[in-house]
py3Dmol code that shows the C-alpha trace and the ligand (Angstrom):
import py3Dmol

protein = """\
ATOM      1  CA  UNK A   1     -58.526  21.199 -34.823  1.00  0.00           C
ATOM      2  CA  UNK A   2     -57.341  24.442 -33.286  1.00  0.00           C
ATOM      3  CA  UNK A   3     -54.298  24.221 -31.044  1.00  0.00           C
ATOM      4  CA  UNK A   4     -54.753  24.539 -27.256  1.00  0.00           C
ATOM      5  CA  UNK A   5     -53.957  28.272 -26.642  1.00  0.00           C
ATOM      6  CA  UNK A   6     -52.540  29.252 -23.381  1.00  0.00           C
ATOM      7  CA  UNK A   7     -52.685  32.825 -22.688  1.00  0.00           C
ATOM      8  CA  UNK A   8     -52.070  33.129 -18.641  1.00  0.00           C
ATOM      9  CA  UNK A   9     -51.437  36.739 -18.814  1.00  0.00           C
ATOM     10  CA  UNK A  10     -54.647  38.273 -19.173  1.00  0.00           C
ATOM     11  CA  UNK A  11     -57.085  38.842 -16.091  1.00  0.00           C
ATOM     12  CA  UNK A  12     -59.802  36.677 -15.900  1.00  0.00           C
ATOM     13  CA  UNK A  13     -63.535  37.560 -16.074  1.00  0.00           C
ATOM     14  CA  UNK A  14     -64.097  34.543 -13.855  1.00  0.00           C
ATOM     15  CA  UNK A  15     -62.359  33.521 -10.463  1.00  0.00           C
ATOM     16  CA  UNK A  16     -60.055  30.346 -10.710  1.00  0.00           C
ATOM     17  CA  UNK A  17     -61.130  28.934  -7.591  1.00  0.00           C
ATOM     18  CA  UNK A  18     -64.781  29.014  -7.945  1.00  0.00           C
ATOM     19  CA  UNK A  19     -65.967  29.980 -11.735  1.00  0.00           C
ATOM     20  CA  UNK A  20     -67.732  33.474 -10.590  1.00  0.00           C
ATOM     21  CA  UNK A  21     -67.810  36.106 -12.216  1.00  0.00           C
ATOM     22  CA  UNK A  22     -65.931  39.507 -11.494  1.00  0.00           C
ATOM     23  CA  UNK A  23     -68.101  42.522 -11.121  1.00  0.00           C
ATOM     24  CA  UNK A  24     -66.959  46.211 -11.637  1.00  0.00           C
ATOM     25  CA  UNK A  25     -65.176  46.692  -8.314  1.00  0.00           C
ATOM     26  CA  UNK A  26     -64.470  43.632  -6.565  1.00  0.00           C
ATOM     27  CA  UNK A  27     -61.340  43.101  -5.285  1.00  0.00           C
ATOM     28  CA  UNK A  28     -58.819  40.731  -7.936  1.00  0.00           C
ATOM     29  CA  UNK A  29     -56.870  38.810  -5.878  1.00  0.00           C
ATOM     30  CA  UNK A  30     -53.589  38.009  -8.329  1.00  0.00           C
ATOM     31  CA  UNK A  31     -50.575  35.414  -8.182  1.00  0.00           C
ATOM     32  CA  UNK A  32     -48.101  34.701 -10.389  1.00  0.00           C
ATOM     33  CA  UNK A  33     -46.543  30.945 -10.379  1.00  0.00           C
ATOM     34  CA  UNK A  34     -44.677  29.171 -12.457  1.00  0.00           C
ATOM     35  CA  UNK A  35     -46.446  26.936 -14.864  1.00  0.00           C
ATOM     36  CA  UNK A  36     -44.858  23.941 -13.370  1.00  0.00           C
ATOM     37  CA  UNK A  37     -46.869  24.440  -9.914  1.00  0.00           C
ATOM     38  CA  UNK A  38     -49.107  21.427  -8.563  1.00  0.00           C
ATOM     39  CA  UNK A  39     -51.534  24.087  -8.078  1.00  0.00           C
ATOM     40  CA  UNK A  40     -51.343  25.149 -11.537  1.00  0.00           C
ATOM     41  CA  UNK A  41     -51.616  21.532 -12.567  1.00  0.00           C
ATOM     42  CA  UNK A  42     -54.819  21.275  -9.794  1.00  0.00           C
ATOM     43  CA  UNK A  43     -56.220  23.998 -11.691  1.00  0.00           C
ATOM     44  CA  UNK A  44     -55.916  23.370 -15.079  1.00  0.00           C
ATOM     45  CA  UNK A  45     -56.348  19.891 -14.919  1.00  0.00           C
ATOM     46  CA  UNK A  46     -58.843  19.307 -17.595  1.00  0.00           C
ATOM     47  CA  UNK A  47     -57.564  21.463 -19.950  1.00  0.00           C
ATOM     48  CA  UNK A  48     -53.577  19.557 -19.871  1.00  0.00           C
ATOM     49  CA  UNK A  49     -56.002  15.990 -19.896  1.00  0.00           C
ATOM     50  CA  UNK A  50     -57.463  17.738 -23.736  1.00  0.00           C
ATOM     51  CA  UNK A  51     -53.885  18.323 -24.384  1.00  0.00           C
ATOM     52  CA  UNK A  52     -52.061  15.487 -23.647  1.00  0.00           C
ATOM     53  CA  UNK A  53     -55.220  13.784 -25.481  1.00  0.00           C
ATOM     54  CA  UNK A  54     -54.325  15.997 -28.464  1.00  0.00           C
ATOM     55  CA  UNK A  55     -50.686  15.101 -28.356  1.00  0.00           C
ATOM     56  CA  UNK A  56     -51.063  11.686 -28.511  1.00  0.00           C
ATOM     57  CA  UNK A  57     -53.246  11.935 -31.455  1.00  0.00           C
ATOM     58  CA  UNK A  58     -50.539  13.514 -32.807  1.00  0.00           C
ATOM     59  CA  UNK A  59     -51.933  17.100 -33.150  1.00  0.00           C
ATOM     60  CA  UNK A  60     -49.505  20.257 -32.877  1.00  0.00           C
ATOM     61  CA  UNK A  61     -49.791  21.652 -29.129  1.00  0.00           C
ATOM     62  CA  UNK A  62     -48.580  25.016 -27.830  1.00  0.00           C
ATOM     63  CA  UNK A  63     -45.884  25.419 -25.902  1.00  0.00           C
ATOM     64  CA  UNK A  64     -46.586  26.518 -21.878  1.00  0.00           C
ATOM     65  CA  UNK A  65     -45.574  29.186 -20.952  1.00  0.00           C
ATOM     66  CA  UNK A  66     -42.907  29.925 -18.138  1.00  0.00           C
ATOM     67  CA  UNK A  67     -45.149  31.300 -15.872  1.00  0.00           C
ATOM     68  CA  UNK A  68     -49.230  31.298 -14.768  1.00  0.00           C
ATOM     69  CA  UNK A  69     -51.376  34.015 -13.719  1.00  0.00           C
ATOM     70  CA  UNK A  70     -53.866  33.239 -11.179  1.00  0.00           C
ATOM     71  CA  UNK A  71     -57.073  35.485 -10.666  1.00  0.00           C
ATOM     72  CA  UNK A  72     -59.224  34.867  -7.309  1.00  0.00           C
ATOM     73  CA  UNK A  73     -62.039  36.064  -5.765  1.00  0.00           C
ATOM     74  CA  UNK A  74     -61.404  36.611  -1.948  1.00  0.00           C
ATOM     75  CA  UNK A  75     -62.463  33.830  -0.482  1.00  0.00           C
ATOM     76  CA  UNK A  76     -60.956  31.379  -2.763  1.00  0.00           C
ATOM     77  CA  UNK A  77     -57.452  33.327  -2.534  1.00  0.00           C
ATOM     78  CA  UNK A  78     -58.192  32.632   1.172  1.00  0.00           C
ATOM     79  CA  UNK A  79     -58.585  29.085   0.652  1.00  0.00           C
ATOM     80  CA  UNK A  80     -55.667  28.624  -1.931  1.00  0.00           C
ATOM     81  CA  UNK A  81     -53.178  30.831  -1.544  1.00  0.00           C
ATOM     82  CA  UNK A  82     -51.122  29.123   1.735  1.00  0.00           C
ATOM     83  CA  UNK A  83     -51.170  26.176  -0.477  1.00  0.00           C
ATOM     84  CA  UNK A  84     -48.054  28.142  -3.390  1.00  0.00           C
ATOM     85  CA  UNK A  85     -45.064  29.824  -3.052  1.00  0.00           C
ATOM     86  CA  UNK A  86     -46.077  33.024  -5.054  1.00  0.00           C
ATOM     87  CA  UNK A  87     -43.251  34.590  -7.605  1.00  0.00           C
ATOM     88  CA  UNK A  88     -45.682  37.444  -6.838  1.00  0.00           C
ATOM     89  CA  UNK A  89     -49.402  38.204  -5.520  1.00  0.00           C
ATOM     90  CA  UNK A  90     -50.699  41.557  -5.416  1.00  0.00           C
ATOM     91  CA  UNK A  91     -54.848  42.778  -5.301  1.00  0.00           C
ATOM     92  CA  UNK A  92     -56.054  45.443  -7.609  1.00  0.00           C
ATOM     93  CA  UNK A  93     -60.215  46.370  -8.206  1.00  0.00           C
ATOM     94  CA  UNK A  94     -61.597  44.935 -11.554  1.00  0.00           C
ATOM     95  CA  UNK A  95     -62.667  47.023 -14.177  1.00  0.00           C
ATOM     96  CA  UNK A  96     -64.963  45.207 -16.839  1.00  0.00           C
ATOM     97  CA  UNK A  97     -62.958  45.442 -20.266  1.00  0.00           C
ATOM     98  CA  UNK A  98     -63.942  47.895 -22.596  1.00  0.00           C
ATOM     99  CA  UNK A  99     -65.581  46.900 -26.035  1.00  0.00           C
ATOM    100  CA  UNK A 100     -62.850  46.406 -28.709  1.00  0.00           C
ATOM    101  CA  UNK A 101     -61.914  49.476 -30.921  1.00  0.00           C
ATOM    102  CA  UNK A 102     -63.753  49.386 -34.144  1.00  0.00           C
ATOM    103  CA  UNK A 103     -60.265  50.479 -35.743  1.00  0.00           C
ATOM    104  CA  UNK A 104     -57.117  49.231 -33.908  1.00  0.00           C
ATOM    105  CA  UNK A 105     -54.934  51.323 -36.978  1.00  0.00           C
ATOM    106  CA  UNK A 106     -56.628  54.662 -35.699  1.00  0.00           C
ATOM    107  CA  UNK A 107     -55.383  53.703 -32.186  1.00  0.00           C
ATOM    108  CA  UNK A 108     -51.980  52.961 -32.765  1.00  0.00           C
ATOM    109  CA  UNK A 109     -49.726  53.874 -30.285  1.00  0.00           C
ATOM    110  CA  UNK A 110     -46.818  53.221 -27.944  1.00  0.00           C
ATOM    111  CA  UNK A 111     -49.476  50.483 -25.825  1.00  0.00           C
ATOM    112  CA  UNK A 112     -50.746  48.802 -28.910  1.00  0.00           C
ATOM    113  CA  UNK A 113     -47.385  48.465 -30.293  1.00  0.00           C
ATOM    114  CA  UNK A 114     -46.442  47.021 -27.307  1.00  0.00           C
ATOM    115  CA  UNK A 115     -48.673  44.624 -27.359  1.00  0.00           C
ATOM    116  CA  UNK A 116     -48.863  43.531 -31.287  1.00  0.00           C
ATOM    117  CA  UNK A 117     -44.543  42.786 -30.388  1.00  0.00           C
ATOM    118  CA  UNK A 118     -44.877  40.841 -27.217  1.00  0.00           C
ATOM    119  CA  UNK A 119     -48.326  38.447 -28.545  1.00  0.00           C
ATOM    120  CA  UNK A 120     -46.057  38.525 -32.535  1.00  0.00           C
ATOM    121  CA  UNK A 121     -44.550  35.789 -33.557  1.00  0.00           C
ATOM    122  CA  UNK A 122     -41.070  37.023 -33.025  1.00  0.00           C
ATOM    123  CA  UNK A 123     -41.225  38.790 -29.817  1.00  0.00           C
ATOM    124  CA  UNK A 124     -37.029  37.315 -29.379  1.00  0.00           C
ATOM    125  CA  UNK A 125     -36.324  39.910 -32.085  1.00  0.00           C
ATOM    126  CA  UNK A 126     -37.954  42.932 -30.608  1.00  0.00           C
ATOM    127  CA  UNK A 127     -36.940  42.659 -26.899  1.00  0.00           C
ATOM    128  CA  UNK A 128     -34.825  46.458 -26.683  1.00  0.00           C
ATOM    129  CA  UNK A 129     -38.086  47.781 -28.386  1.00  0.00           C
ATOM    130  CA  UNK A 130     -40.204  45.718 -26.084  1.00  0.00           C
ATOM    131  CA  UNK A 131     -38.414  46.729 -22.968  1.00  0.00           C
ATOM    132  CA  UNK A 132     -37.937  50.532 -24.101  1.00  0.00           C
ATOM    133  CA  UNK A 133     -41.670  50.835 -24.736  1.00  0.00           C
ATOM    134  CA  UNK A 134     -42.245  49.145 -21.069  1.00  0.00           C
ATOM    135  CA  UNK A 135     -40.509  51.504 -19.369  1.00  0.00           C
ATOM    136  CA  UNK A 136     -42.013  54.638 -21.104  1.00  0.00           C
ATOM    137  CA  UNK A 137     -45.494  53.162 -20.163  1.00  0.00           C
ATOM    138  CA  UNK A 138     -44.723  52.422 -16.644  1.00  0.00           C
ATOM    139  CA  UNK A 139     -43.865  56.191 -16.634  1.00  0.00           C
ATOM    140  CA  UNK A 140     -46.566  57.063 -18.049  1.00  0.00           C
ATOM    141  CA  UNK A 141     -47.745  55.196 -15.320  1.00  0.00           C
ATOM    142  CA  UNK A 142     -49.772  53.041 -17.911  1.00  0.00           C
ATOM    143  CA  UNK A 143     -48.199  49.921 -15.937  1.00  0.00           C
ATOM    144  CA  UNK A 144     -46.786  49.273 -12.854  1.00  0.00           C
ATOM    145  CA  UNK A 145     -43.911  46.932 -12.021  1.00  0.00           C
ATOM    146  CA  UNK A 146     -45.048  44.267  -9.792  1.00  0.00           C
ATOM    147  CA  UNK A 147     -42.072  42.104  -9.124  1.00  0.00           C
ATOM    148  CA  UNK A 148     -38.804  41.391 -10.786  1.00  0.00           C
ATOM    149  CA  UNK A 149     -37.559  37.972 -10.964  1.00  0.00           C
ATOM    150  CA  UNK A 150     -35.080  35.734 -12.625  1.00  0.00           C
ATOM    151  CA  UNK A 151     -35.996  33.065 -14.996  1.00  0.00           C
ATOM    152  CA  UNK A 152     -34.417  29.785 -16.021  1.00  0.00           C
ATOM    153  CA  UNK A 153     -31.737  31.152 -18.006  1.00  0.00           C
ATOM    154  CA  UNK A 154     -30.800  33.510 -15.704  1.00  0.00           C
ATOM    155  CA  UNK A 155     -32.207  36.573 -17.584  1.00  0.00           C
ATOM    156  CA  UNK A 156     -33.787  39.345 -15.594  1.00  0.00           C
ATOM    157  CA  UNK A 157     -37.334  39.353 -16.050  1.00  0.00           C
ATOM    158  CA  UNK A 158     -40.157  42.111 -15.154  1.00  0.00           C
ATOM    159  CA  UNK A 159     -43.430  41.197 -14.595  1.00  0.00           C
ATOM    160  CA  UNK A 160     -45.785  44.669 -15.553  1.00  0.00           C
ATOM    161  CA  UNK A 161     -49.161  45.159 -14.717  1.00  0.00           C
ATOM    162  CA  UNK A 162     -51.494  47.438 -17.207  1.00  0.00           C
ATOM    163  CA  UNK A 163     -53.112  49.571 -14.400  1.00  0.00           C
ATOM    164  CA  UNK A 164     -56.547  50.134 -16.089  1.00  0.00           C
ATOM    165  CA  UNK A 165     -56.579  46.208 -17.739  1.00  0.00           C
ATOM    166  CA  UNK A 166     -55.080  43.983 -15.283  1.00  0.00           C
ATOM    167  CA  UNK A 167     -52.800  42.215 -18.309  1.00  0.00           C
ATOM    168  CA  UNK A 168     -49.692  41.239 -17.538  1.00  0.00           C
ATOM    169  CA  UNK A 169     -46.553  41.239 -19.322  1.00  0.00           C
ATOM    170  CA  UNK A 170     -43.415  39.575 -18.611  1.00  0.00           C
ATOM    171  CA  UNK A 171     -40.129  41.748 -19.888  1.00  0.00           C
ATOM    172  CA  UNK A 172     -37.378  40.312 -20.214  1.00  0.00           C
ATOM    173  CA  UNK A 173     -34.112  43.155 -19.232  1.00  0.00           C
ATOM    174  CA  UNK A 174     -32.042  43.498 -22.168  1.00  0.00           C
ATOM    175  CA  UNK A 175     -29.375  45.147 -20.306  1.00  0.00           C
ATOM    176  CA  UNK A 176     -28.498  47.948 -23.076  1.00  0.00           C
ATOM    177  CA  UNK A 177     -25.721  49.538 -22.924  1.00  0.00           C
ATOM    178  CA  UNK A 178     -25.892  53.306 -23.423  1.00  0.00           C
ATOM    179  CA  UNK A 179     -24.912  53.591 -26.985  1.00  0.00           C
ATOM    180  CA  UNK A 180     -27.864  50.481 -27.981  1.00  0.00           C
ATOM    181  CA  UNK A 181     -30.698  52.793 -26.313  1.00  0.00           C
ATOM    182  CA  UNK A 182     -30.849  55.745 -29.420  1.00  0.00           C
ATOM    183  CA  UNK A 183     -30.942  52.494 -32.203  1.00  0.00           C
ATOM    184  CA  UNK A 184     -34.110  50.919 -30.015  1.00  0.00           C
ATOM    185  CA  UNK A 185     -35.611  54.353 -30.188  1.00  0.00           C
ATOM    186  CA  UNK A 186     -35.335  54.586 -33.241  1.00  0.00           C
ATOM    187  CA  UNK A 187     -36.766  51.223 -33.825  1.00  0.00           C
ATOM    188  CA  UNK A 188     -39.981  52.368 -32.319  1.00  0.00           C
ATOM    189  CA  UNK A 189     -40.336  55.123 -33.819  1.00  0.00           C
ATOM    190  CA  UNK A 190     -39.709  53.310 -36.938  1.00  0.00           C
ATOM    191  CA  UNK A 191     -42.569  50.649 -36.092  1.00  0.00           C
ATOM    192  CA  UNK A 192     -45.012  53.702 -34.839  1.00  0.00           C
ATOM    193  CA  UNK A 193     -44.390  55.785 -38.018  1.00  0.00           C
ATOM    194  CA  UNK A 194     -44.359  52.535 -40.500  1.00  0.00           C
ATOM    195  CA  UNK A 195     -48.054  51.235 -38.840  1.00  0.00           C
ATOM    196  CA  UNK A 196     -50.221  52.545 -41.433  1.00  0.00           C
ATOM    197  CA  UNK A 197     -48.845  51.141 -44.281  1.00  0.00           C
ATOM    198  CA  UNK A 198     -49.996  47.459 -44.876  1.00  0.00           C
ATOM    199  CA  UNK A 199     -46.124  45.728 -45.176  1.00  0.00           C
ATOM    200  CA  UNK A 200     -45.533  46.962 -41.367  1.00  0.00           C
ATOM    201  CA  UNK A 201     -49.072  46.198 -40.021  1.00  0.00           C
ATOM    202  CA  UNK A 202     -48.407  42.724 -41.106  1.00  0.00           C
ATOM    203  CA  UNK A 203     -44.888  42.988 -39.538  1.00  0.00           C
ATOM    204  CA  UNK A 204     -45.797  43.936 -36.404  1.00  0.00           C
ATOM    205  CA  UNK A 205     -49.345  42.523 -35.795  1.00  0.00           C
ATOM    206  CA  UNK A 206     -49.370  39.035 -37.314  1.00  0.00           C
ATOM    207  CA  UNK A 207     -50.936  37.384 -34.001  1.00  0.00           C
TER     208      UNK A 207
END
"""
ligand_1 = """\
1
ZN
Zn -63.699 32.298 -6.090
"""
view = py3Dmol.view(width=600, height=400)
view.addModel(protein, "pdb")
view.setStyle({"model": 0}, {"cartoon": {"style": "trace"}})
view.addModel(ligand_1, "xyz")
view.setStyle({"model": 1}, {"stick": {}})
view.zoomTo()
view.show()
């Protein structure tokens, strides 16, 4: 039986509200809650009644995450969105995915290795290297920072947008000090250099 998988931080293809499908153009209408919102409850109900089912049959469950992503058409972020506090909301036009590379080792780069550390297994141990390779994207102006927040713990946490996706990713602030940024560097360039060979792909991509 698989596990429930919950992965808020993608866009949707469909609206929450109302199950339609986004066209090429439309106008997202995005929130960010966290996961312990009635309305994310309201929304999800069905899927936390499968997984509470699961639990109690004793099968292994996934953990929540901290936060949901919400993606609306306009009329249902209309009708919805006086109803949550946001941690953040912004609107950006959809653009349909692209089909998946045929080779994701011939596309490695800083994005991809991004992404293969935040959605590993140990994200916890990569977080300089996750936040280093954040902030050269949003440079690159590959994301853009749509709101910084705090979570539980404290912790500084910034929630990125990829401009041309709609993903999000939530980075936690390391807080280096000067003298930790050239070991994360060379981290990264340790990971980028390492990809091809078959002991780092498995290091770094093990999803
Ligand atoms: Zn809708």
């Amino acid at each position: 039986m698989a596990r429930t998988d919950w992965n808020l931080h993608a866009r949707s293809r469909v609206c929450r509200g109302c199950g339609a499908a986004f066209a090429d153009g439309d106008c997202v209408r995005t929130g960010v809650l966290p996961f312990s919102n009635p309305l994310v409850s309201e929304l999800f109900a069905e899927k936390l009644a499968e997984e509470a089912a699961a639990a109690a049959a004793g099968q292994p469950v996934k953990p929540h995450p901290e936060w949901a992503r919400l993606d609306f058409c306009q009329e249902c972020w209309k009708a919805k969105s006086g109803a949550a506090k946001w941690t953040s909301a912004w609107k950006s036009p959809y653009a349909a995915p692209p089909p998946p590379a045929e080779d994701p080792l011939a596309k490695a780069s800083p994005e991809t290795l991004l992404r293969s550390l935040v959605e590993g297994d140990e994200p916890e141990q990569h977080l300089q290297a996750i936040y280093l390779l954040a902030v050269m994207l949003e440079r690159k102006r590959v994301l853009v920072e749509r709101a910084t927040r705090f979570a539980a713990d404290g912790s500084v946490v910034r929630i990125y947008e990829h401009r041309r996706s709609g993903d999000i990713l939530m980075v936690t602030d390391p807080h280096m000090t000067d003298g930790e940024i050239p070991e994360a560097q060379a981290e990264i360039e340790r990971l980028l250099g390492l990809r091809p060979s078959v002991e780092s792909v498995a290091a770094v991509s093990v999803i």
